[in-house]
PLY file of the C-alpha trace (Angstrom):
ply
format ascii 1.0
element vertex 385
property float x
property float y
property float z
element edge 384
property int vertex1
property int vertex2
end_header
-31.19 17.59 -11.87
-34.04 15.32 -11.11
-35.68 12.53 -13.04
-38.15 13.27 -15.98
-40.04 11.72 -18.92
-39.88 14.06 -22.41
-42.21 12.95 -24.89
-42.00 14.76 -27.98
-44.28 13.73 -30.71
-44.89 17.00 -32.50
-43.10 16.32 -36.58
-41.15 19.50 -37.42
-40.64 20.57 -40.77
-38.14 23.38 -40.57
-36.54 25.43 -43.40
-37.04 28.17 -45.83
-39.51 26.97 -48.28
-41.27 24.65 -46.12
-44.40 26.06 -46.32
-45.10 24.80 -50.18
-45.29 21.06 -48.43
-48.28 22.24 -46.30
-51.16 20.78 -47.97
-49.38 17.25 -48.55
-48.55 17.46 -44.59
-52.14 18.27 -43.92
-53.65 15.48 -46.53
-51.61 13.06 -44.64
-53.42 13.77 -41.30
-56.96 14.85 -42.36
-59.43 15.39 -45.71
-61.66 17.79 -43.75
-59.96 20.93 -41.66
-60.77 24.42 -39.77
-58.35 26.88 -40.20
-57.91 29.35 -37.46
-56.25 32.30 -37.96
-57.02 36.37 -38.00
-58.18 38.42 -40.67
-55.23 40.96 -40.98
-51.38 39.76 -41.63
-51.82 36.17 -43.30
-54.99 37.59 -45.33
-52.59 40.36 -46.79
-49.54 38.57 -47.40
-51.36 35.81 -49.28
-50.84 33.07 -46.74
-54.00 32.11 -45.86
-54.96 32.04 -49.99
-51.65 30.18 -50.63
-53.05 27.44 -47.91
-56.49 26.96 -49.39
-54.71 26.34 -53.00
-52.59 23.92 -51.80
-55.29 22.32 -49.55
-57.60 21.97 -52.75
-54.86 20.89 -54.40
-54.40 17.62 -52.22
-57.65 16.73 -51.87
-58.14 18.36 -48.81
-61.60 20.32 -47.85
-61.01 23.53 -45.86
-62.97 25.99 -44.17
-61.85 29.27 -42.16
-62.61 30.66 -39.15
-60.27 34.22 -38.75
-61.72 35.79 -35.67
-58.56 35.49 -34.09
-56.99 38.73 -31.90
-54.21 39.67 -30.05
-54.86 38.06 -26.84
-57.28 35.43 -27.79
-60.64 35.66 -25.87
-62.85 32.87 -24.13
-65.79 33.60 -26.37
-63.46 33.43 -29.56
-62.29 30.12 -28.95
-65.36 28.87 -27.49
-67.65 29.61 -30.77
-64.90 28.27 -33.26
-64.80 25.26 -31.46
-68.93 24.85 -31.56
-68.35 25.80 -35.43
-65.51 22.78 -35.83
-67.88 20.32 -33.66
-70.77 21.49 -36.83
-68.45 21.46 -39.72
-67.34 17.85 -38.13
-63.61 18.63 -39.29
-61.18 16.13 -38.48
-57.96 18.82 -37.27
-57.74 22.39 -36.59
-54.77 24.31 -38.54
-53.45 27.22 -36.51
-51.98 29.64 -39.07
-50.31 32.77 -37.60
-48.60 33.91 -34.77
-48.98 32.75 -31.07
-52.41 33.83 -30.74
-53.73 32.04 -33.97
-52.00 28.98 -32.49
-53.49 29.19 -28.98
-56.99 29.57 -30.36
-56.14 26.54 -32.42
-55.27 24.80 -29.49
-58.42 26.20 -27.99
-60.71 25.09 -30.27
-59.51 21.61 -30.85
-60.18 21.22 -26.94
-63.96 22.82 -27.10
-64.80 20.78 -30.15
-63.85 17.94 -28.24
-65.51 18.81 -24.92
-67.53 19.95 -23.01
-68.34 23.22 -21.74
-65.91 26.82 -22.16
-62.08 26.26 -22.78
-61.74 28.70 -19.26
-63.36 25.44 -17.54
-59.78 23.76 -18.52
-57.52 26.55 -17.19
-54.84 26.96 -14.08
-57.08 25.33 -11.27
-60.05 23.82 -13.12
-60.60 20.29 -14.86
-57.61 18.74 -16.31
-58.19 17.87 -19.78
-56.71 15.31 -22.03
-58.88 15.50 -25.45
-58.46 17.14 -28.67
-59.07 17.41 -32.59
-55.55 17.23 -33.46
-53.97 20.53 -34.54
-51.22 21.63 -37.08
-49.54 24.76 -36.74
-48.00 27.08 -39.47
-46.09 29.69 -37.21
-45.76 33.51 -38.86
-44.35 34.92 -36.18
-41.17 34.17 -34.18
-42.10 34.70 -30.25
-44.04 32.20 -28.45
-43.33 28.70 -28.97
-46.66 27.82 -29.29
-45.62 25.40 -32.40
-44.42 23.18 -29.74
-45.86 22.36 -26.94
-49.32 21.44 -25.32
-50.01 24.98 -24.09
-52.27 27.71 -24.78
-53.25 30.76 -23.03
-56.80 32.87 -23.27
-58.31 35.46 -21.86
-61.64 36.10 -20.04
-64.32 38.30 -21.74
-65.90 39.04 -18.32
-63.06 39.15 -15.83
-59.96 39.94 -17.91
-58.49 37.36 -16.40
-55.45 35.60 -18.63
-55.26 31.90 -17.84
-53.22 29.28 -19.17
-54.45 26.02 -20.48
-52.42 22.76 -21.47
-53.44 19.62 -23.34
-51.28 17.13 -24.46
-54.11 16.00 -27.21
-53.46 19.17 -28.48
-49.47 19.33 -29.32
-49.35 20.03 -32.21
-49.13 16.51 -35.13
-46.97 18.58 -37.33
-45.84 21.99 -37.47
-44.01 23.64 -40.49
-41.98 26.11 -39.32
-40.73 28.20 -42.32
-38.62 31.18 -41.43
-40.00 32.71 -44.99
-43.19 33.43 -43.47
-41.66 35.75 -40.74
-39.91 38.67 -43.05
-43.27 40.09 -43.17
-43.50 40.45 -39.58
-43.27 44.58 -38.61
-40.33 44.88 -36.41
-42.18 46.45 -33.86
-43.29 42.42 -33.33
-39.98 40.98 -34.03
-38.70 43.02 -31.14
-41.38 41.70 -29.06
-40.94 37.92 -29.96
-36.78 38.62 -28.75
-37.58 39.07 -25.41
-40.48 36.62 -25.77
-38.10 33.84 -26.40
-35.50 34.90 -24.07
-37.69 34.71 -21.23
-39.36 31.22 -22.15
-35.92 30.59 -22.02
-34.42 31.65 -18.54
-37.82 31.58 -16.58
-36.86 27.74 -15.04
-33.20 29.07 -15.23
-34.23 31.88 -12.62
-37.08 29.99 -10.55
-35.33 26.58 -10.13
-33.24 25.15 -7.65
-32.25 22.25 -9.51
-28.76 22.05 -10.17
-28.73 21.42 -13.91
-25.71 22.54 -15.28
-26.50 21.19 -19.09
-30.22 22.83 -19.31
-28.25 26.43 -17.76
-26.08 26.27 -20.97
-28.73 25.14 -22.95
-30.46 28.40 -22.14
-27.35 30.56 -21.95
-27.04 29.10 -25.65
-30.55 30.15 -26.34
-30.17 33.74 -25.33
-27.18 34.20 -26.91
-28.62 32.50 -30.31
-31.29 35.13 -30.08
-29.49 38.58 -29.40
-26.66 37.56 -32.08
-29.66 36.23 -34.93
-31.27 39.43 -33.85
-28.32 41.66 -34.32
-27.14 40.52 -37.69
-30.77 40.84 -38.64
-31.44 44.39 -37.52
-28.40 44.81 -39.92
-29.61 42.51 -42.64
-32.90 41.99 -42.51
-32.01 38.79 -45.84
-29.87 37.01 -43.71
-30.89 33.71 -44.03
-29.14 31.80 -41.55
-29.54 34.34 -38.72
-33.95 34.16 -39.40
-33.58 30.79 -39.33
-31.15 30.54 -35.84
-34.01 33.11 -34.36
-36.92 31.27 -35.78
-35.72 27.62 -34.76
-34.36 29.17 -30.64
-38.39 30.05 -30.48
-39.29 26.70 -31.16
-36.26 24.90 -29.12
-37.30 27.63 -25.80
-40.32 25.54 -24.61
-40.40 22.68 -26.93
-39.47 20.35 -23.37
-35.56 19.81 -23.81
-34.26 23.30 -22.09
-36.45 22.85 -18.56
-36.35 19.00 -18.80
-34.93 17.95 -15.15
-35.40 21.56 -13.55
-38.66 22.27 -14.44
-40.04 25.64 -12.57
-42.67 28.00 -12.42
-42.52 30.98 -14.67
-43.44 33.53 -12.62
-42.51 36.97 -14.97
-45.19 35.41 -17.36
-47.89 34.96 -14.79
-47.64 38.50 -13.58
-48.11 39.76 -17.02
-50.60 37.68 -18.16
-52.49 40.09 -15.59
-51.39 43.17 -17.80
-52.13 42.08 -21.08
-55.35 40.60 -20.07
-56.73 43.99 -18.06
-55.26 46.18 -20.54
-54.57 44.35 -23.85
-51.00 45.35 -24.77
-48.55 43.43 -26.09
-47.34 40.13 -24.09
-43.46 40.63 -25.03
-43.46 44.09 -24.08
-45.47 43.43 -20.75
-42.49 41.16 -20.34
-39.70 43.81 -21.19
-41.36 45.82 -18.64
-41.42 43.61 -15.62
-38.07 40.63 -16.57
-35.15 43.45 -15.13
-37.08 44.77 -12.25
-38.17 40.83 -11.56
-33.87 40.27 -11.92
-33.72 43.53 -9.10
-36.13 42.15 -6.67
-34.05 38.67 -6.77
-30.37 39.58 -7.14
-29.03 38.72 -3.61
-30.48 35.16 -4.37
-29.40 34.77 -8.17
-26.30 36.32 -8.79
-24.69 33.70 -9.89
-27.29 32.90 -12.58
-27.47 36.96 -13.13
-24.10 37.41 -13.74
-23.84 34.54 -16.68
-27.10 35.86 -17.89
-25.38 39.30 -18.47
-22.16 38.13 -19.76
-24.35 37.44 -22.69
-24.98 41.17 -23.43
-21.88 42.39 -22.59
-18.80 40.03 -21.58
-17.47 42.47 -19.13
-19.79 42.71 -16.25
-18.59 41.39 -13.32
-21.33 41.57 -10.92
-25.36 41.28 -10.57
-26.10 45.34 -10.80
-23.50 45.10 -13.75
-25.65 42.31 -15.11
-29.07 43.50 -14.97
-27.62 47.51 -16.51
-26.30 44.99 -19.46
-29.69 43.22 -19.92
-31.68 46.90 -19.44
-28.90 48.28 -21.90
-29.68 45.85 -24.58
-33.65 46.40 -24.24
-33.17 50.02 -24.12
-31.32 49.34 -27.85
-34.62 47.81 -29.45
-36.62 50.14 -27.18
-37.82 47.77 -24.96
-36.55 49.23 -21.67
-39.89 50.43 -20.51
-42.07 51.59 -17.50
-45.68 51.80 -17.16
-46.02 55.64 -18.65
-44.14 54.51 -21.72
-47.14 52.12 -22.04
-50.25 53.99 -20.89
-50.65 51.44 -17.74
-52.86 53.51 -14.98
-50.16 53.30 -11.77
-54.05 53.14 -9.34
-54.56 49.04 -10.54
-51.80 47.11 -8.41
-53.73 45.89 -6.18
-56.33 44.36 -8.99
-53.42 43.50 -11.07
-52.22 41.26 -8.10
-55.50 39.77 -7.45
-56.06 38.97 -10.87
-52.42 36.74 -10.92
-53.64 34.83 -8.06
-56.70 34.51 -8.97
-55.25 32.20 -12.54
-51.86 31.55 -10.81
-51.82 31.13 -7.75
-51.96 28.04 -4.96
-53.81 27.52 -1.68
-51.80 29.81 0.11
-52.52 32.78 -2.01
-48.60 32.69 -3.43
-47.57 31.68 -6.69
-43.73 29.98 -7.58
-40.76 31.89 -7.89
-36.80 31.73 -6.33
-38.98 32.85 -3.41
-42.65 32.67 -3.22
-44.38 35.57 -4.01
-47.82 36.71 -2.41
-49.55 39.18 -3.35
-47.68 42.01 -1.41
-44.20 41.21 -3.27
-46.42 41.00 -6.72
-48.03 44.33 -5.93
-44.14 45.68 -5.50
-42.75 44.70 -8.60
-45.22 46.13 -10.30
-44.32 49.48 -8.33
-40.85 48.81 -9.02
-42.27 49.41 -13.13
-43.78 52.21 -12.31
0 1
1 2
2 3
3 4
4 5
5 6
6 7
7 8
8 9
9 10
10 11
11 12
12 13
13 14
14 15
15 16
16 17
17 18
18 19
19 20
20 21
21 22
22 23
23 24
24 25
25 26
26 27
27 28
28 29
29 30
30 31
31 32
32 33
33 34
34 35
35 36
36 37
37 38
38 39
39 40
40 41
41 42
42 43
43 44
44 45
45 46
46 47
47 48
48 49
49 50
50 51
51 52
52 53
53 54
54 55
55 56
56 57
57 58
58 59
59 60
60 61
61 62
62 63
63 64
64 65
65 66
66 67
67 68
68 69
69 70
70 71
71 72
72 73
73 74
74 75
75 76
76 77
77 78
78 79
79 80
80 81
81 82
82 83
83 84
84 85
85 86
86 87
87 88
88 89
89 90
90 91
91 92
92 93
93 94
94 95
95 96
96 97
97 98
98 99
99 100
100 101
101 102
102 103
103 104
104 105
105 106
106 107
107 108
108 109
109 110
110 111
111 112
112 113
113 114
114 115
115 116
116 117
117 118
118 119
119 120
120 121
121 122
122 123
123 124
124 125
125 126
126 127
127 128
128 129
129 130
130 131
131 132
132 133
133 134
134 135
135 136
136 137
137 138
138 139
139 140
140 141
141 142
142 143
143 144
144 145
145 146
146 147
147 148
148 149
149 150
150 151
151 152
152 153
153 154
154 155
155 156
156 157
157 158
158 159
159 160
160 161
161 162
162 163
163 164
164 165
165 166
166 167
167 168
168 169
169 170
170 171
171 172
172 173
173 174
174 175
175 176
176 177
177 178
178 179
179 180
180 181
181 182
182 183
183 184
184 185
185 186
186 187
187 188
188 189
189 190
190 191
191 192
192 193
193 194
194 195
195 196
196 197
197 198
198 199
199 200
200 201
201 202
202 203
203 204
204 205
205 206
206 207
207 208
208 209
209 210
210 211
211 212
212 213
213 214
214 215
215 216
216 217
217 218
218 219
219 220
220 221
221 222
222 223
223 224
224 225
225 226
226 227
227 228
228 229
229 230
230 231
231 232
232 233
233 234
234 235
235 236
236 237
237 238
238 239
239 240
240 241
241 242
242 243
243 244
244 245
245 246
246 247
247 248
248 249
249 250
250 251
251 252
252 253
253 254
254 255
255 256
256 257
257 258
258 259
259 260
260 261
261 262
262 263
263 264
264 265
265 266
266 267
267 268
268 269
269 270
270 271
271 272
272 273
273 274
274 275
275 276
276 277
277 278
278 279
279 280
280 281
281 282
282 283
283 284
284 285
285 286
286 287
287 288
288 289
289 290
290 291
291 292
292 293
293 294
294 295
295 296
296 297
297 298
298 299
299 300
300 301
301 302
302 303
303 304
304 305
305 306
306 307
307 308
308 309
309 310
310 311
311 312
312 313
313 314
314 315
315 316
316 317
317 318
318 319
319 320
320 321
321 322
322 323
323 324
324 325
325 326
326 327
327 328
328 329
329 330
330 331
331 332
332 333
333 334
334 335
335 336
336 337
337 338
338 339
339 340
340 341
341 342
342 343
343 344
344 345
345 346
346 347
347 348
348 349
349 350
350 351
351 352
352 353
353 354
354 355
355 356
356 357
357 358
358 359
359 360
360 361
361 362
362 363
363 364
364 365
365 366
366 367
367 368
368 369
369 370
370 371
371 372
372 373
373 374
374 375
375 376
376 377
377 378
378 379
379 380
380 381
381 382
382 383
383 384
């Protein structure tokens, strides 16, 4: 475990109900805001309209951009943050799911800055300036109500890059489980295996020996496939959405990787999926975390092994471990290959260009338990198909 600084300044107001302290959070920070969000899920189940009354309410002026998508694009963020630098707002609310929160994040930085939030992604200018932003997560999945991080896509290349800025962590974020019962379980499913692998990516990638943050994740994983469980039986329960909600938050909030940070490897390879072909990011990840466990199991099967003992207590070695963790998938239909998912089997090569292209270093690798170039990233994607 090596040395670290964790800095977490983000306030977070957790718990069913939360959401009805929103506008005296906001007044606190701001008197003039741009809410970013899409037109769809938080239009229909009165969120966004709930907002905007309690916003007037406190005194608090509001306008609302909702051009947000699934996989947020360059040009999406970049005109929302030309229409907060306009509207001369002083924060950006993110209300929605990861991608509402990402453009947030987005837009905060362009209405700050110069140029196209791509000029602040993997490999360009490093960027420390922001509107603040507030997020109102509606979705359980990626974390993006904690951290400095954002990811977009590229209108012209369909390239998916990340982006971080620590003027953009979130001030405040009200986390209110409430919001996610709404959510079609299609999603929820998705946000599971989002979470778990924010969760283990350090686990599998780092060298560190850091036996608290492996049963900090351990704890994570298992937090989400028993909350998950009880709510696939009970979609009510109370204390199992809020165990779910909060492990989404607590996966890349800082404190799991803190001391082993590592790179996250499954997520860079399917940023490349979901940015080409614009599916969804947790089931790009269902499709590539067990073969990623197959290609690395003579070097992890330690860390396999505990990993599986979470799905089922019995295995007792790595193949065991990784038919557990493909077992449980294949229960929320989530064990997948590329025909399941319409993915042309002809794009590999492209696929692994466009990962080094946003992930990768000077050698033309990017991080993993062993580096990957772009002829082991070209065969796990063959190992998916």
């Amino acid at each position: 475990m090596h040395e670290f600084t964790l800095h977490m300044p983000t306030k977070f107001v957790f718990g069913y109900g939360t959401f009805r302290r929103a506008g005296k959070e906001i007044r606190r920070h701001a008197l003039k805001v741009l809410i970013v969000c899409s037109s769809g899920s938080v239009v229909r189940n009165g969120y966004l309209d709930d907002l905007l009354s309690q916003l007037e309410e406190s005194g608090v002026r509001a306008d609302v951009y909702d051009k947000v998508m699934p996989n947020p694009r360059v040009s999406m963020i970049n005109a929302g943050g030309r229409l907060a630098r306009n509207l001369n707002v002083d924060l950006i609310v993110g209300l929605g799911g990861g991608s509402a929160m990402d453009a947030a994040k987005g837009i905060a930085v362009v209405a700050k800055n110069d140029g196209s939030i791509w000029d602040y992604t993997a490999g360009h200018k490093t960027v420390h300036d922001s509107l603040p932003v507030i997020c109102i997560p509606t979705l359980s999945a990626t974390g993006s109500e904690g951290n400095a991080y954002g990811v977009v896509s590229n209108d012209e290349t369909m390239d998916k890059s990340a982006f971080v800025c620590y003027g953009a962590r979130p001030v405040v974020s009200i986390i209110d489980p409430e919001l996610t019962t709404s959510v079609p379980v299609e999603y929820f499913y998705d946000g599971a295996v989002d979470i778990i692998t924010h969760s283990t990516e350090a686990y599998f990638s780092s060298g560190e020996n850091a036996v608290l943050n492996d049963g900090i994740t351990l704890a994570l994983v298992k937090s989400v496939v028993d909350s998950l469980d009880r709510l696939r039986k009970d979609p009510k329960d109370k204390d199992a959405r809020s165990t779910f909600t909060w492990a989404s938050t607590v996966a890349l909030v800082g404190i799991n990787d803190a001391g082993r940070e590592g790179p996250f490897p499954i997520h860079s390879i399917e940023h490349a999926l979901s940015g080409m072909y614009d599916i969804s990011h947790g089931r790009g990840l269902a499709l590539l975390f067990p073969k990623y466990l197959e290609m690395f199991k003579d070097m992890l099967s330690e860390k396999i092994i505990a990993f599986g003992k979470v799905f089922d207590w019995s295995v007792e070695n790595a193949d065991d471990a990784i038919m557990a963790f493909r077992t449980w998938l294949k229960s929320i239909d989530r064990d997948l290959m590329f025909s399941d998912m319409g993915l042309p089997a002809d794009k590999l090569s492209e696929l692994a260009d466009s990962v080094l292209r946003t992930a990768g270093n000077k050698h033309g690798q990017i991080g993993a338990p062993k580096a990957m170039g772009k002829r082991e990233i070209v065969t796990l994607y063959e190992m998916c198909i």
